[in-house]
N, C-alpha and C positions, 0 to 999 in steps of 0.2 A: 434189538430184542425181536423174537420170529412172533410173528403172528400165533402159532398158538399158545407159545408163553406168554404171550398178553391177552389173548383170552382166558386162561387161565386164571393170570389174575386177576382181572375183572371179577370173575364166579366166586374168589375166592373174598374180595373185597365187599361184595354185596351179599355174601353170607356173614361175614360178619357184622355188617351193617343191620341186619333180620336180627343174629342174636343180640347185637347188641338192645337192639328194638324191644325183643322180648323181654329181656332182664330189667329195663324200665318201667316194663306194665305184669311186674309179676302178682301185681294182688287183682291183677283183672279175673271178672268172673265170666267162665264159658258159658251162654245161656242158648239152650238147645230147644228146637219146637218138641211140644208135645205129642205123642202118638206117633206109630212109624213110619219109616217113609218120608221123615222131615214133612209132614202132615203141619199144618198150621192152622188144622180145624175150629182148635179150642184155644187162640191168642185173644185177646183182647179186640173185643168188636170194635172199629171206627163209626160204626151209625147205631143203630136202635132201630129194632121190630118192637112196637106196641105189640101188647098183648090184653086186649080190654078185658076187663072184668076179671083177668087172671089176678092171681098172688103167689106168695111165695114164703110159707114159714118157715125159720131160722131157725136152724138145729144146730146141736155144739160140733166146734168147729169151722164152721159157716164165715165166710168173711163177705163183706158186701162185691169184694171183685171177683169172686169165685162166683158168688150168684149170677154176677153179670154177664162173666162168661157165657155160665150156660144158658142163659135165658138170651142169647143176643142182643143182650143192651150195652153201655157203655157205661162204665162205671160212676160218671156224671151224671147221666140222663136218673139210672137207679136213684141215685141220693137225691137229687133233684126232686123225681116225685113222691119221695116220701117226706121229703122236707128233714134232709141229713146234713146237716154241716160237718166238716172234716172234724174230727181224724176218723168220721163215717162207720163212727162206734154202734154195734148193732149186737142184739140178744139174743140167745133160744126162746125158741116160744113167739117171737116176732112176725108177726105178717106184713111181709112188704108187696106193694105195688108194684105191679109189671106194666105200668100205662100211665100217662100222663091226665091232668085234670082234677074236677073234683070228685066225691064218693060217688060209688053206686056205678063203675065204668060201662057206661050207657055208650054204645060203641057210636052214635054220633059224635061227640063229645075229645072220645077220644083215638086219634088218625090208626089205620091198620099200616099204614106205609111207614117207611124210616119217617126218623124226627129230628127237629136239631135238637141237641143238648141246650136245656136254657141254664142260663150262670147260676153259679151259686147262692144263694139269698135272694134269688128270687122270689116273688111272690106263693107262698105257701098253701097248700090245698085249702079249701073253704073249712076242712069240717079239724082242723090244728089248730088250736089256741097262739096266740101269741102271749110271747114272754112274757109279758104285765097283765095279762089278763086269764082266769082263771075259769075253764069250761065246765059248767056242771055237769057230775058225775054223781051216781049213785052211790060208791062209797064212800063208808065213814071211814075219814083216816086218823091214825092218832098218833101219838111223837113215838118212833122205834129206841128211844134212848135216852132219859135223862142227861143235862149236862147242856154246858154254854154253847152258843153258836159259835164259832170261828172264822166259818168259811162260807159265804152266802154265792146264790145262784146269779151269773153272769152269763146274757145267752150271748153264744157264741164264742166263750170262752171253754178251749178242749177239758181246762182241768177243773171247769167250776161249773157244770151241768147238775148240782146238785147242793147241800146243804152240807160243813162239816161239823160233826157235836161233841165237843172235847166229852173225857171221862176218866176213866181210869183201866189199868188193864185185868180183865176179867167180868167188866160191867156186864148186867145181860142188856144183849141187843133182840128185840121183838118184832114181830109182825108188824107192819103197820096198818092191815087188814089180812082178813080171810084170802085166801091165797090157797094155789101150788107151788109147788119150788119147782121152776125149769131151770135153774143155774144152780150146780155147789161146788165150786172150784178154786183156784188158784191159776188158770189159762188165761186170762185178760191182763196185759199188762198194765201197768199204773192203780190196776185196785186191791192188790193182795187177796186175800180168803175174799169171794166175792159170794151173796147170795143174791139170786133173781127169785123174787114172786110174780106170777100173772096171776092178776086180781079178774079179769075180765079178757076180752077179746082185744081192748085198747089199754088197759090198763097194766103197766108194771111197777116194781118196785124192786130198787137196787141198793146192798146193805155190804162197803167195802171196808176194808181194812181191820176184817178180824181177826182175833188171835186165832180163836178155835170155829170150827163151823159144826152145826148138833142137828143138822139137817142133811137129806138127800133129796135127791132128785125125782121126782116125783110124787114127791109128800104132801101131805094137804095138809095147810095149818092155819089154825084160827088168829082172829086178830086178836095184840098182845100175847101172842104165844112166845117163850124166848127160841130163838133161832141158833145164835152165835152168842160167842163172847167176844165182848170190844179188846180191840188191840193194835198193835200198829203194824201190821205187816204192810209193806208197799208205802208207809207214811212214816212223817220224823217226829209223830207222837201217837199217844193212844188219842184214838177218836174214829168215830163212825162218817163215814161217808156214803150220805144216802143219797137217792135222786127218786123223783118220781117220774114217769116218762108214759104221754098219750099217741097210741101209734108211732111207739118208739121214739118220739120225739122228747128231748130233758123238757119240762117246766120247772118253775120254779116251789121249791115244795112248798114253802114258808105260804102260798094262795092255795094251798090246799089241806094243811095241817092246822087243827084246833091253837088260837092265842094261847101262849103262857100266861 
């Protein structure tokens, strides 16, 4: 065989070896930097710039690695100091932390230089409740819904940051205090028709799996006002899935809601 018929086939053996290659990885996805110029401006930070004293409220849309981007944090570091366990569920209307420590980012306190990421469950800012223990707050809260409990608050647990209350479909579901609505949608997965109230600056309240929602977004409603009607969308019964959450953090509602 002449030297260029076997180079030949060489080229012609290790193209098919490529397509072969290819047709193995055909559900692979091409992920391209953003901005031109193959720019990798806006990837995913490896460290963290503190920014003391800074915040950052949560508008729809909003995802906590989007925020991180642009603030050059790492999406760790973020959840971390707002005291967010995965799957790093976060709300409009939310102000998070751009800086490590406790309240009041006293730039002592907290470093201007990169930082390391501390682990998850880490020790939690001073001014966050922990899960058995309940912070006093100026609102009166009172039950959004008649109906049995089913599903009690688990910290730590993605699907049980909150209380579930069987009922029936079309039950009205209400305020559980005086509020705005910064949430009326259907965009959050796992909670079907979802409604957000800020009650306060630290204070929300989240009211999932309704059939209908009798509210928008920017509305001001008083406590026991009916909001929605109970239903199961996103769930395999009717019932309301509520959570109460301080500085976006789930508590557990049952230490914050009037005994039956």
């Amino acid at each position: 065989m002449s030297a260029d018929r076997l180079s030949k086939g060489v080229r012609t053996g290790a193209l098919l070896l490529v397509v072969s290659a290819l047709s193995a990885c055909g559900t692979a996805t091409v992920v391209r930097p953003s901005g031109s110029g193959g720019s990798v401006a806006h990837s995913t930070p490896q460290t963290s710039v503190a920014k003391p004293g800074q915040t950052a409220v949560v508008r729809r849309g909003d995802t906590l690695y989007a925020l991180a981007r642009i603030h050059n944090i790492t999406p760790r570091d973020l959840a971390a100091w707002n005291g967010l366990a995965e799957p790093y569920t976060i709300y409009p209307g939310q102000s998070l932390r751009l800086f490590p420590g406790g309240s009041g980012g006293s730039p002592a306190r907290a470093p201007t230089t990169v930082v390391t990421a501390p682990r998850p469950g880490s020790t939690a800012p001073a001014a966050t409740p922990s899960p058995t223990t309940a912070i006093k707050s100026n609102i009166s809260w009172r039950w959004p819904a008649d109906g049995a409990i089913v599903g009690r608050f688990v910290a730590g647990e993605a699907t049980k940051q909150g209380v579930d209350i069987a009922g029936t479909s079309g039950q009205p579901v209400r305020a559980t205090a005086a509020g705005v609505v910064v949430y009326s949608g259907a965009g959050l997965v796992g909670f079907g028709e979802l409604i957000i109230i800020k009650h306060s600056d630290q204070w929300l309240s989240a009211y999932g799996h309704n059939r209908k929602r009798l509210v928008n977004e920017g509305q001001s409603v008083k406590a026991g006002e009916q909001i929605a009607e109970m239903g199961r969308t996103g769930a395999a019964r009717d019932m309301l899935h509520f959570e109460i959450r301080y500085n976006g953090k789930p508590v557990d509602p049952l230490l914050y809601l009037p005994p039956k």
